[in-house]
C-alpha positions as CSV (number, residue, x, y, z in Angstrom):
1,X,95.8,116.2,107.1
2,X,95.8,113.2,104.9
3,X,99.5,113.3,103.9
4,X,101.6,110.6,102.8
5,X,105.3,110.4,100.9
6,X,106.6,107.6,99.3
7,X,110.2,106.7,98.2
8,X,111.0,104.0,95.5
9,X,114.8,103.0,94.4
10,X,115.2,100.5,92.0
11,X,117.5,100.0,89.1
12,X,115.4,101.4,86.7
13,X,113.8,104.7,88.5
14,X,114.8,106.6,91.2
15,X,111.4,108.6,92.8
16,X,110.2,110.7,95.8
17,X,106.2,111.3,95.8
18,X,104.2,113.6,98.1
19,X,100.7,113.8,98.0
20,X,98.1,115.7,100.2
21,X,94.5,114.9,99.9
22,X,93.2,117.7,101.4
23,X,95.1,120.0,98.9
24,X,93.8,122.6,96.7
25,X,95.6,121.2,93.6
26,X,98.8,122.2,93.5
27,X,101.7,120.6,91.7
28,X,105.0,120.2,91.0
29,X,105.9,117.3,89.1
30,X,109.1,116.7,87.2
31,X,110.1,113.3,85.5
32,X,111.6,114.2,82.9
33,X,108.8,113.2,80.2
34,X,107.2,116.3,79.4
35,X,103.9,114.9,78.2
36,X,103.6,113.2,81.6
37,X,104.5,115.5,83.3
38,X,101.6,117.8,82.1
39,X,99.1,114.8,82.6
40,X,100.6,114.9,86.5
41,X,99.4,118.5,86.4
42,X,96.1,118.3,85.4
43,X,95.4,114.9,87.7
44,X,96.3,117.1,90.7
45,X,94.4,120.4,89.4
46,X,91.3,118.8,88.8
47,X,91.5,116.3,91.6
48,X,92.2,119.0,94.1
49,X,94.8,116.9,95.7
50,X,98.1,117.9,95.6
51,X,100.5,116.2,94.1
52,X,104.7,116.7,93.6
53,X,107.0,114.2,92.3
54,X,110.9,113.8,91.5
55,X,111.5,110.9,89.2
56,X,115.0,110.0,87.9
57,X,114.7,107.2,85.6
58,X,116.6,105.4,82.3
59,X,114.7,107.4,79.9
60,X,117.9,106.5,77.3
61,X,115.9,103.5,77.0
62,X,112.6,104.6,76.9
63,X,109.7,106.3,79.5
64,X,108.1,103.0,79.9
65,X,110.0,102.3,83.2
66,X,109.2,106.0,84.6
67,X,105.7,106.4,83.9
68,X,104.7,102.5,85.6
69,X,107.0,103.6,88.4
70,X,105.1,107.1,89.0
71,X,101.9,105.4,88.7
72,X,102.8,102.3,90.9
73,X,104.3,105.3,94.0
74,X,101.1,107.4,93.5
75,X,98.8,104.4,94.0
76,X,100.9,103.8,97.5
77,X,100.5,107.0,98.7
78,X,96.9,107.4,97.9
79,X,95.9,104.4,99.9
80,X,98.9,105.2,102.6
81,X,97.1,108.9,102.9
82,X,93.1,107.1,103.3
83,X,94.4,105.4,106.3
84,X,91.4,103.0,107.2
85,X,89.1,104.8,104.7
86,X,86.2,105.9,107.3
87,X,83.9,108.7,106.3
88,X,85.0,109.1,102.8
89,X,82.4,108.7,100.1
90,X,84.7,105.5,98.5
91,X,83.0,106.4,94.8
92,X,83.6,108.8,92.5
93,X,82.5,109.1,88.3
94,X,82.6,112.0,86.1
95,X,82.0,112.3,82.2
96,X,84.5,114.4,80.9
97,X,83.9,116.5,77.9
98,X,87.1,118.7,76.3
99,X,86.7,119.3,72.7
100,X,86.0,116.8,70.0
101,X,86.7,113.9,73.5
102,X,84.3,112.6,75.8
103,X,85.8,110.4,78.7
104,X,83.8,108.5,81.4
105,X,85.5,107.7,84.4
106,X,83.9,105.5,87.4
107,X,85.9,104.5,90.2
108,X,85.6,102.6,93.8
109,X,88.7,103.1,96.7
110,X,87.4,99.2,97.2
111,X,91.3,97.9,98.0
112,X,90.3,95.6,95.1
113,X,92.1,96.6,92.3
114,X,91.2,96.1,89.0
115,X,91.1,98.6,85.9
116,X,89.1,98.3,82.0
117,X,90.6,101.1,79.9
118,X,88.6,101.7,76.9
119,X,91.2,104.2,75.6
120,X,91.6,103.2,71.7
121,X,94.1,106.1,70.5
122,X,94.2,107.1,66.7
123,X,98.0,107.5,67.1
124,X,100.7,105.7,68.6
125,X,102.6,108.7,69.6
126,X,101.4,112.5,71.5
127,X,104.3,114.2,70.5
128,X,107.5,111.9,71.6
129,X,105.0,110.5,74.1
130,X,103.9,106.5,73.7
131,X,100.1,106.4,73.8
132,X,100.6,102.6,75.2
133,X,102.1,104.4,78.5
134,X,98.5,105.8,79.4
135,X,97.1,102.3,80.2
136,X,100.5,101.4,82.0
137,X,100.2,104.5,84.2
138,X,96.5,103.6,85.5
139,X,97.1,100.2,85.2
140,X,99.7,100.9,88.1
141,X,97.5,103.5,89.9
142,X,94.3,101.5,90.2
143,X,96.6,98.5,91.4
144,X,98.8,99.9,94.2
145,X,96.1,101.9,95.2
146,X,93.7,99.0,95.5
147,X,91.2,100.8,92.9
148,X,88.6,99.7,91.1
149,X,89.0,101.7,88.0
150,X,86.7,102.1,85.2
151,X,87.8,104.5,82.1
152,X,85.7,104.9,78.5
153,X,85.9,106.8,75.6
154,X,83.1,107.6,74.7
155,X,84.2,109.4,71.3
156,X,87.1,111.5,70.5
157,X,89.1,111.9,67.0
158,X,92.5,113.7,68.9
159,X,95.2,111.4,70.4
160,X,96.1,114.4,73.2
161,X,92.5,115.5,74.0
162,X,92.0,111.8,75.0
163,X,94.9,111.1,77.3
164,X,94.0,114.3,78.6
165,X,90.4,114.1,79.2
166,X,91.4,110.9,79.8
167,X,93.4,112.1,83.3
168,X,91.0,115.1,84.0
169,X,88.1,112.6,84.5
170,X,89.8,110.5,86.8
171,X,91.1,113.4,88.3
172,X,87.4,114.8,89.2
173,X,86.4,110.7,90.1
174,X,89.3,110.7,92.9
175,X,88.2,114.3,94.0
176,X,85.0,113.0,94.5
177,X,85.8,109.4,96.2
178,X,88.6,110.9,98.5
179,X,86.2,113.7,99.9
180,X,84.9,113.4,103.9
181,X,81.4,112.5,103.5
182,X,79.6,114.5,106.0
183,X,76.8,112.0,106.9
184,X,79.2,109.3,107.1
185,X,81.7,110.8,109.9
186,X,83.5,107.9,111.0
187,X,81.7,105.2,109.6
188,X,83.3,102.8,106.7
189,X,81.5,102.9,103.6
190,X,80.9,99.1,103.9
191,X,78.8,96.9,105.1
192,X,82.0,94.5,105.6
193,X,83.6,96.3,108.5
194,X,86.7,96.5,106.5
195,X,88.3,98.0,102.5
């Protein structure tokens, strides 16, 4: 199985992750933003790996702190859970459609991280949520995960239906990246000898 837990203390966030690649989706993630929280959900639903997560951080100042934090530990234990990355298919897209939203998501598991995040919202706020705090979270992902992350509205009128589409998308890129490859047993998807 390709398992890996992470643990990050610092002054600001207090966080245990577990994540299983080889899930079947299954969640239970509690940070005390709600909003989050519910975009944690649908990242492991849709991504098929699961995902659970106990974040205690100063959200009497805002949920800037938890959200990079979260992001930062689950882009460790993805690439702590790959191990040396042989025989998994390294690339993954989806278009994402929910609604009056479109997302496009392309991603490679290239230990190069870099993200664009075409996410313009129409609102600064989902709920008590900061719309800001989507780019933060993959931002972190894509580099402690050493991801190449690629993420584009395409069009979309609702603030929550494009954060959400917005993690589904990614969700279903990850599924697809992190998958054995069953012609590839083995063998690392490069040409370099190393990711």
């Amino acid at each position: 199985m390709r398992t890996a837990e992470i643990t990050r203390n610092t002054s600001e966030t207090k966080i245990n992750l577990r994540v299983n690649l080889d899930g079947t989706g299954q969640y239970d993630n509690n940070t005390g933003v709600g909003f989050f929280d519910h975009m944690l959900d649908q990242l492991s639903r849709h991504s098929l790996i699961d995902i659970a997560v106990n974040a205690d951080g100063d959200l009497h100042i805002d949920d800037h702190h938890t959200v990079e934090d979260v992001g930062i530990a689950l882009g460790q234990a993805i690439a702590k859970a790959l191990g040396d990355k042989k025989g998994i298919r390294r690339y993954g897209h989806f278009n994402l459609a929910m609604d009056d939203t479109q997302v496009g998501a392309a991603l490679d598991l290239s230990a190069r991280p870099f993200l664009v995040c075409n996410l313009p919202f129409p609102t600064q706020k989902i709920g008590t949520f900061d719309t800001e705090l989507v780019r933060e979270f993959f931002q972190a992902l894509a580099t402690h995960g050493g991801i190449t992350l690629h993420i584009d509205l395409i069009h979309g009128i609702n603030s929550h239906h494009i954060a959400e589409a917005a993690f589904k998308s990614v969700a279903r890129a990850l599924r697809m990246a992190v998958e054995p490859d069953p012609r590839m047993a083995g063998v690392l998807p490069s040409t370099k000898g190393a990711l």
